[in-house]
C-alpha positions as CSV (number, residue, x, y, z in Angstrom):
1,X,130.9,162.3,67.7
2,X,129.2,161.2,64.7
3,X,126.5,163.5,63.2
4,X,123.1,161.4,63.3
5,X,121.0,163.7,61.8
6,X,119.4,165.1,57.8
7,X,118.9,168.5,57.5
8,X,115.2,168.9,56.0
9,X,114.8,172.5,54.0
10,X,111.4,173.1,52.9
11,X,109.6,176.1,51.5
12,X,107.0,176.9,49.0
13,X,108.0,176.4,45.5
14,X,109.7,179.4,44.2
15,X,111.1,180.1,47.7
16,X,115.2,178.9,46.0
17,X,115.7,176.2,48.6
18,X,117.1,173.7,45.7
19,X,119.0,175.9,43.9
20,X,120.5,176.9,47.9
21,X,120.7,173.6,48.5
22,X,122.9,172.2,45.4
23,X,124.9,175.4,45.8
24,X,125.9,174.5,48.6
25,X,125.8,170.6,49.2
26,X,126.4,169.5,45.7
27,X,130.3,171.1,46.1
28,X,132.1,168.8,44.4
29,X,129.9,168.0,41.8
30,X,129.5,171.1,40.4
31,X,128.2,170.6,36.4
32,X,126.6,172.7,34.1
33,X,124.0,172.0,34.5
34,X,123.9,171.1,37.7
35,X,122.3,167.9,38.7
36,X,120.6,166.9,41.8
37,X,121.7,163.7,43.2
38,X,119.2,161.9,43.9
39,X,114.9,162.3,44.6
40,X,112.0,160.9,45.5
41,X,111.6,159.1,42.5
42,X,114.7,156.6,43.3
43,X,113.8,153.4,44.6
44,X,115.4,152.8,48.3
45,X,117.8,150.3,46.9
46,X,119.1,153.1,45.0
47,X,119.2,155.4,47.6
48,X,120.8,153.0,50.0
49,X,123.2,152.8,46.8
50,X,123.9,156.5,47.1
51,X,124.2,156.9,50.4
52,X,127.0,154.7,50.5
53,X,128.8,156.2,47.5
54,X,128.5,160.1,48.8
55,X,131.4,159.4,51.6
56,X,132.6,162.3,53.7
57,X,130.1,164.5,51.9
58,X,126.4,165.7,51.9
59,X,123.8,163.9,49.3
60,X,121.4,165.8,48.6
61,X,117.7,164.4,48.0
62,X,115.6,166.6,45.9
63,X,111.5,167.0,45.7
64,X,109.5,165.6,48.7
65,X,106.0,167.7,47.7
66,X,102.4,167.5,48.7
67,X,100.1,164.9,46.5
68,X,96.5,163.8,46.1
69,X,97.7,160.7,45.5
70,X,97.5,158.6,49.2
71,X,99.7,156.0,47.2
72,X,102.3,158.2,46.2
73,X,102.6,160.4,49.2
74,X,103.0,156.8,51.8
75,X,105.8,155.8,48.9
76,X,107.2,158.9,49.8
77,X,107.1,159.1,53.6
78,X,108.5,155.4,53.5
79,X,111.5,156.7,51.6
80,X,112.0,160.0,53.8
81,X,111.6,157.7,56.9
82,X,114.5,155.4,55.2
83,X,116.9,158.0,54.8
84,X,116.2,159.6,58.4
85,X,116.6,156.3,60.1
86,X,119.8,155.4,58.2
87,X,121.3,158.6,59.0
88,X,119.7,159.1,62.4
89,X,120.5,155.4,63.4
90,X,123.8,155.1,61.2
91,X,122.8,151.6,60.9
92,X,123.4,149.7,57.3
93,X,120.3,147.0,55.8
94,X,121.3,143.2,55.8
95,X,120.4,141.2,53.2
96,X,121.0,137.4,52.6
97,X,121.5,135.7,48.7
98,X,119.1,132.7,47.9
99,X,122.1,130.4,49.4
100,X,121.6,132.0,52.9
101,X,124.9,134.2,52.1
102,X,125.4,137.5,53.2
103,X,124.6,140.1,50.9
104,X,127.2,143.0,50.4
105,X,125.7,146.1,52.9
106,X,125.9,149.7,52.6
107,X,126.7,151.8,55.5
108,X,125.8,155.6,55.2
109,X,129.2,157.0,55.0
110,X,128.2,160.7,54.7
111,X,125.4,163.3,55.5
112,X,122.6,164.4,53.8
113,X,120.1,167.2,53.1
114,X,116.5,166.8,52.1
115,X,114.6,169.7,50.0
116,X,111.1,169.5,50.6
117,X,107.8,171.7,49.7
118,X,106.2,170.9,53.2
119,X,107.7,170.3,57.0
120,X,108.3,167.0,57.6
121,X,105.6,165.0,59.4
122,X,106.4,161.9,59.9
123,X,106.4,162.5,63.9
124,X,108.4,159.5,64.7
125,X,111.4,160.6,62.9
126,X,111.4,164.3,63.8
127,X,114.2,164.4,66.0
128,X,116.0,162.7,63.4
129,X,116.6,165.7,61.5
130,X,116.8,169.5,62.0
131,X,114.1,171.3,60.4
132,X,114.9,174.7,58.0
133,X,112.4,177.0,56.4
134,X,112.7,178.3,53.5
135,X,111.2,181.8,52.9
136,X,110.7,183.4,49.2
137,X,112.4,186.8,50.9
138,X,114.8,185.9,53.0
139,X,117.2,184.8,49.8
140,X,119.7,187.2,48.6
141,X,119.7,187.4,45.0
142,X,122.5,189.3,44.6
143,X,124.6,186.7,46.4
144,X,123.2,184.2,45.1
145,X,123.6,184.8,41.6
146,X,127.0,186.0,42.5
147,X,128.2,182.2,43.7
148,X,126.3,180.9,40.6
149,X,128.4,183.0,38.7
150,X,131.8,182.1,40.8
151,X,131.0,178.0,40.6
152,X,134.5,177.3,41.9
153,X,134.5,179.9,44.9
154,X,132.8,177.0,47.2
155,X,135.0,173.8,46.1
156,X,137.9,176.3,46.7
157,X,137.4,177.3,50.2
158,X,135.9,173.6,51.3
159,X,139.1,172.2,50.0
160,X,141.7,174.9,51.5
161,X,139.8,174.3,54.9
162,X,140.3,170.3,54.7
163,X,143.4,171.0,54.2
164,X,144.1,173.2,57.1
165,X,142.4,170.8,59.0
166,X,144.1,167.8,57.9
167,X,147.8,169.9,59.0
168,X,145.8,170.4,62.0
169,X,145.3,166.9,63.0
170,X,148.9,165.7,61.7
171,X,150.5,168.2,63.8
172,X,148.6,168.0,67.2
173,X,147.5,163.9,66.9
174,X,143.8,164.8,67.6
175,X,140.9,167.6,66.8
176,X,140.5,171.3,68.6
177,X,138.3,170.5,71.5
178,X,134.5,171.4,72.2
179,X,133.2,169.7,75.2
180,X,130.1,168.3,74.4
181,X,129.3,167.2,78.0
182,X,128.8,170.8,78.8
183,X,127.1,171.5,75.9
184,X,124.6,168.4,77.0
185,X,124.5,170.3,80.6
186,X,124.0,173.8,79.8
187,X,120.5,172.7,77.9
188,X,119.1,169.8,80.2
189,X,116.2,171.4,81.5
190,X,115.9,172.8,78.1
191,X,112.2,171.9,76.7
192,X,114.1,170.1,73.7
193,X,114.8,166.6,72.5
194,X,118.2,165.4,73.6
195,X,118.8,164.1,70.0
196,X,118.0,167.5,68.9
197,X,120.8,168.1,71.1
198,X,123.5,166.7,69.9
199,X,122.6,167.5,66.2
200,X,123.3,171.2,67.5
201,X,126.4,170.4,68.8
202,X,127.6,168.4,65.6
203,X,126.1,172.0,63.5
204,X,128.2,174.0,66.2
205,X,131.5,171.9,66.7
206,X,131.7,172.1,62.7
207,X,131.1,176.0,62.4
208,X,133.8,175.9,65.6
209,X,136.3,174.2,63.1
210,X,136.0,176.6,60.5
211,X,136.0,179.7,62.5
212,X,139.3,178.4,64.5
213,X,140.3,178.1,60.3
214,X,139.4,181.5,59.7
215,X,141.6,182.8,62.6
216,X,145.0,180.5,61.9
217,X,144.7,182.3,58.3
218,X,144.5,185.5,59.8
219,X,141.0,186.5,58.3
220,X,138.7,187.2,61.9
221,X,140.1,187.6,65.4
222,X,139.4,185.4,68.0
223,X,136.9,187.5,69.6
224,X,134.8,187.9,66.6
225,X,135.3,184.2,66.0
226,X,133.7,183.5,69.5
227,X,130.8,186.3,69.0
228,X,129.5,184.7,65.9
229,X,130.0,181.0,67.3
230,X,127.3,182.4,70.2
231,X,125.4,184.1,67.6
232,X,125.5,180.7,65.7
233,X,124.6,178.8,68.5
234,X,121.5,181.0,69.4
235,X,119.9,180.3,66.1
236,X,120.4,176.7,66.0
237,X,119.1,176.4,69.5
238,X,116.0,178.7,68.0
239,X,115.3,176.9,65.2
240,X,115.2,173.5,67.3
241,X,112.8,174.8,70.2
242,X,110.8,175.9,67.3
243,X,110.6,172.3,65.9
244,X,110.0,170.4,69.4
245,X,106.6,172.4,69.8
246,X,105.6,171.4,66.5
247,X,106.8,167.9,67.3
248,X,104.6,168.0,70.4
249,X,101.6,169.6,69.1
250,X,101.9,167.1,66.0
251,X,102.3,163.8,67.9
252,X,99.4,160.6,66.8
253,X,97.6,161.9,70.2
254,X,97.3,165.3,70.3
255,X,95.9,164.6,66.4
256,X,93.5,162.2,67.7
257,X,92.2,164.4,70.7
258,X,92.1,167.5,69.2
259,X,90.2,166.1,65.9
260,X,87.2,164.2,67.8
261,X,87.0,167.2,70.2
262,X,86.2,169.9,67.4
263,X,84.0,167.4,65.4
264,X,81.9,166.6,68.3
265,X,81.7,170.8,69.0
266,X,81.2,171.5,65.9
267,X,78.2,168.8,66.0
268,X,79.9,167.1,62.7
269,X,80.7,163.7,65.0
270,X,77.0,164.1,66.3
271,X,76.5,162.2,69.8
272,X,73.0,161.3,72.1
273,X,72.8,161.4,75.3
274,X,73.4,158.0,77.5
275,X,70.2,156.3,78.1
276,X,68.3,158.4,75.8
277,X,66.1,156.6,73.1
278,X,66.0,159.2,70.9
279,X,67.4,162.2,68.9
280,X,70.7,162.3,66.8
281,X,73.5,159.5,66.9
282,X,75.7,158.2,64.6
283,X,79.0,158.1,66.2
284,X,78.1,157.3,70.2
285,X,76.8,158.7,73.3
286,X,77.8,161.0,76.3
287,X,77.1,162.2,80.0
288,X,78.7,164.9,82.5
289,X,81.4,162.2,82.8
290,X,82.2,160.2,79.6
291,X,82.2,160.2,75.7
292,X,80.8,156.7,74.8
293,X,82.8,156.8,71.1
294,X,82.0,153.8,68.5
295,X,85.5,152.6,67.8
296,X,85.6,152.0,64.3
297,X,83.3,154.7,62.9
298,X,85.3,157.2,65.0
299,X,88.7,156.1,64.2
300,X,87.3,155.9,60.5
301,X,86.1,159.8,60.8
302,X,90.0,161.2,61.9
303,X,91.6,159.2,59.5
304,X,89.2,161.2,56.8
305,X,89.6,164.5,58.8
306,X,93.2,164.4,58.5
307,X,93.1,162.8,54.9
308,X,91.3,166.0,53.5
309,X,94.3,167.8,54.7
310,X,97.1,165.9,53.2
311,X,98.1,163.8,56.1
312,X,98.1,160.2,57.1
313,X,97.2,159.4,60.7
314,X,100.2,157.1,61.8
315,X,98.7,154.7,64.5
316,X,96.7,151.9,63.8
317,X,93.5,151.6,66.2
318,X,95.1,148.8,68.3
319,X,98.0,151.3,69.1
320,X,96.1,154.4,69.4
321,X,93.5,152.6,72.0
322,X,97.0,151.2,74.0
323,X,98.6,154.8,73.9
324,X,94.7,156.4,74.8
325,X,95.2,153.7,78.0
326,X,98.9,154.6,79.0
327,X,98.1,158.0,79.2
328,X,94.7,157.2,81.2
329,X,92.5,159.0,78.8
330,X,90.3,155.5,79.0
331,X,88.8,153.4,81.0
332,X,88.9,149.5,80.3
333,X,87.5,146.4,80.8
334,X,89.2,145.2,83.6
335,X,88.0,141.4,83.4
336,X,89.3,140.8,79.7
337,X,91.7,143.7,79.8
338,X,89.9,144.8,76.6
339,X,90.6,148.7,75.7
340,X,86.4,148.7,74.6
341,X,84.3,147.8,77.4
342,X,80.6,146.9,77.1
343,X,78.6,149.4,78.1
344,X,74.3,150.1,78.5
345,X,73.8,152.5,76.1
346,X,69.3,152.7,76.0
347,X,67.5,149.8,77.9
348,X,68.4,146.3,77.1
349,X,71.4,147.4,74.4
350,X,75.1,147.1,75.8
351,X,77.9,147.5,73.0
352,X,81.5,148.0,73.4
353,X,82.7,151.4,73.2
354,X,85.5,154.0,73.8
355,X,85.0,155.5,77.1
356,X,86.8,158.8,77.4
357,X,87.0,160.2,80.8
358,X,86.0,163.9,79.6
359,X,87.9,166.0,82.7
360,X,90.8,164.2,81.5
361,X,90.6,165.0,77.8
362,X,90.2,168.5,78.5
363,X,93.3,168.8,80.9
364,X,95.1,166.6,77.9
365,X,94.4,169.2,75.3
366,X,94.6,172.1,77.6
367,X,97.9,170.7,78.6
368,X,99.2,169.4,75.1
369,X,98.2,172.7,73.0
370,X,96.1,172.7,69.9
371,X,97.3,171.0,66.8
372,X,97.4,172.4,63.2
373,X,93.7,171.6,62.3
């Protein structure tokens, strides 16, 4: 099975992860100095370019970082969610000449690693990659300085394993086996993404390979092979669970929610009482029942909220009122199927608002979890 996944490694800056990272990606271009591939900076034609060119081996895409700049970080997100989709998807961009010929298209042909200063969020495109933190301690600098010093040690050992592995494959006509159907089984109830999945399996089967390598050459025995295969598997499993939570806790939704919930507690989304003429409203009304939300100014107010904290809201208010009514968060008006029904507010004013059944919103978050506010 073809891996359909990017590995995204992200720490603070000064945590190593791209020196890491083009130690052990950038293998066969090793220069001094070393260069990175490619980054953020590329357009996507160029890194559709790239992607094409790195065949059989990992490209490695330097410097996704936090920004002030809304422009800059949503040039940014559009390229990471690019590259995630053309590796998660394997699928190659069409394109036709002014003559209505067809363009020549790049097919991904490799894998790739991203270094990046934050987790991703893009929430869509989470379980395109496997997530990897990056911590200022946990990097050996005695190791490390000793492959910087040994720049040939990696190429070396990648190429002596190829070639084992090529032998292999000549010899028997096909690969060592690692059913991945009982791999599939063994974590279906598992509260993980199935894509997540198989991007374990691809991480597994390939440490399987070189393991199996490592005992042909006489190096480990095949029980301590199969120890650190379980071991191996155990972290990658870890790491994953680790990511679906956040990918729960960070979907549009749980944002939304969680967002209008402490700003109406917290009396910065104030709200009168329904039917009352006076005291302090700016952003709608409520009873035991109900939140009566203006739309705009309170799809307005999260999109600041989450602004302030370095992080676009993804949905769009037509999408986030349909996904509010597929969860039956809201109620509607049935006659015109709008998501905003009209609603007496004081006596002799009815406007259209977002009616949020309040038992349900409460069960929702309770349910859901808190997001990163």
């Amino acid at each position: 099975m073809e891996p359909k996944f990017t590995l995204w490694i992200y720490g603070e800056t000064g945590s190593r992860k791209t020196t890491l990272a083009n130690l052990f990606f950038n293998v066969f271009n090793q220069q001094l100095p070393p260069e990175i591939p490619a980054n953020f900076k590329d357009t996507k034609t160029a890194l559709e370019i790239k992607m094409f060119e790195y065949k059989d081996c990992v490209l490695l895409v330097d410097d996704y970082h936090p920004t002030d700049k809304l422009s800059e970080k949503k040039d940014m997100e559009d390229k990471a969610e690019f590259i995630l989709r053309m590796y998660g998807d394997r699928i190659k961009k069409s394109r036709s000449n002014i003559n209505l010929t067809k363009q020549r298209e790049f097919m991904t042909r490799g894998l790739c690693a991203i270094t990046a200063e934050d987790a991703i969020s893009i929430q869509s495109n989470m379980a395109r990659c496997i997530s990897l933190p990056i911590d200022k301690d946990c990097v050996d600098l005695g190791k490390l300085t000793k492959f910087q010093k040994m720049p040939l040690m990696l190429p070396t050992a990648i190429h002596n394993f190829i070639s084992w592995l090529t032998d292999y494959i000549n010899k028997e006509k096909c690969l060592p086996n690692l059913d991945l159907d009982a791999f599939r089984e063994k974590y279906r109830n598992a509260d993980i993404h199935f894509r997540l999945i198989d991007s374990v399996w691809s991480l597994k089967y390939a440490y399987y390979l070189y393991l199996k390598y490592g005992v042909a050459i006489g190096k480990i025995e095949i029980e301590e092979a199969e120890e650190r295969l379980e071991i191996a598997e155990n972290i990658f499993i870890s790491i994953i669970k680790s990511q679906y939570l956040e990918m729960k806790t960070e979907n549009p939704l749980n944002m939304y929610l969680n967002t209008i919930q402490e700003l109406i507690i917290s009396n910065k989304m104030p709200l009168r009482k329904l039917g009352k003429e006076s005291g302090s409203q700016q952003y709608g009304w409520y009873d035991d029942d109900y939140y009566y939300l203006i739309p705009g100014m309170t799809y307005n107010n999260v999109l600041t909220f989450w602004e302030k904290r370095n992080k676009v809201f993804p949905l769009t208010i037509k999408k986030l009122h349909d996904r509010l009514y597929q969860m039956g968060l809201i109620e509607i008006d049935e006659s015109s199927n709008r998501k905003c029904p009209k609603v007496t507010v004081v006596k002799g004013e009815r406007i259209r608002v977002l009616k949020i059944n309040r038992r349900k919103l409460e069960l929702y978050i309770n349910q859901s979890g808190q997001v990163g506010l």
